[in-house]
N, C-alpha and C positions, 0 to 999 in steps of 0.2 A: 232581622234581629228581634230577640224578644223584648217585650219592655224593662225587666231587670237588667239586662245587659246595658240597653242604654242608658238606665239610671244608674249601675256601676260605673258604668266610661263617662259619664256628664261627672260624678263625684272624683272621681279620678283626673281628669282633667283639669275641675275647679281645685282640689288640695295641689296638684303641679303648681297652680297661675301661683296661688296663695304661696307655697314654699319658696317659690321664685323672688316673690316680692320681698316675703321678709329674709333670704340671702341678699339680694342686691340692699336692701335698707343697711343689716348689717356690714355688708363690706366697705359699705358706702361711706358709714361712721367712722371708720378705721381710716379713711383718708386722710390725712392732716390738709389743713384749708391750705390754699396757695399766697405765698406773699403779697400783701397791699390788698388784700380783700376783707381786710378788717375796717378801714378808714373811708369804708364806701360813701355812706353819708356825707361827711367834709368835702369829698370830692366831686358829688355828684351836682352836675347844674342843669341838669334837667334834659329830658329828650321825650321822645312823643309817646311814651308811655303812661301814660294818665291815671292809671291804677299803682304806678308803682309808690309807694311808701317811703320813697325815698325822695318822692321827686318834689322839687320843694311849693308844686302849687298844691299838692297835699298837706303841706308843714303847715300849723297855726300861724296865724299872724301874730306878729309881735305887740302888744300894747307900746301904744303911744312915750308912755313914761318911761320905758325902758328905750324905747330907741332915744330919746333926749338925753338918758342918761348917758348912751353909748358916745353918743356927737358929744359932749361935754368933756370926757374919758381923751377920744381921739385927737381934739384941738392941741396941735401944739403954741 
C-alpha cells in the first residue's frame, strides 16, 4: 500500500469511530431515565465503590451544631 492510501484509511477509519460515538451519545439522550433512578442518593448506603459520589464516605461531614440541632428536632 502506498503511504496516501494509508493515511486515507487511518482518516476514514478514525471520522467512522468519531460518527459512531456521537450517534450512540445521541440516541443515548433520547432514552428516557428508568423509574427510581432519580432518588439514588437517599438510597444509597454505600458499597465498595470508593470513588463513587454518591457513597457517603465521600459526603462532608456534618458540623457538630447541626447534628445537635437534628437530636433536639427528633426527641419526642
Amino acid at each position: 500500500m502506498s503511504e496516501t492510501v494509508r493515511i486515507i484509511v487511518a482518516i476514514a477509519i478514525m471520522a467512522v469511530l468519531i460518527a459512531l460515538f456521537f450517534v450512540s451519545f445521541l440516541l443515548n439522550k433520547k432514552i428516557p431515565e428508568p423509574e427510581g433512578c432519580r432518588d439514588l442518593k437517599k438510597n444509597c448506603v454505600g458499597c465498595g465503590i470508593l470513588s463513587c459520589g454518591s457513597n457517603p464516605a465521600n459526603q462532608p461531614a456534618k458540623p457538630k451544631t447541626e447534628e445537635k440541632e437534628e437530636g433536639k428536632n427528633n426527641v419526642v
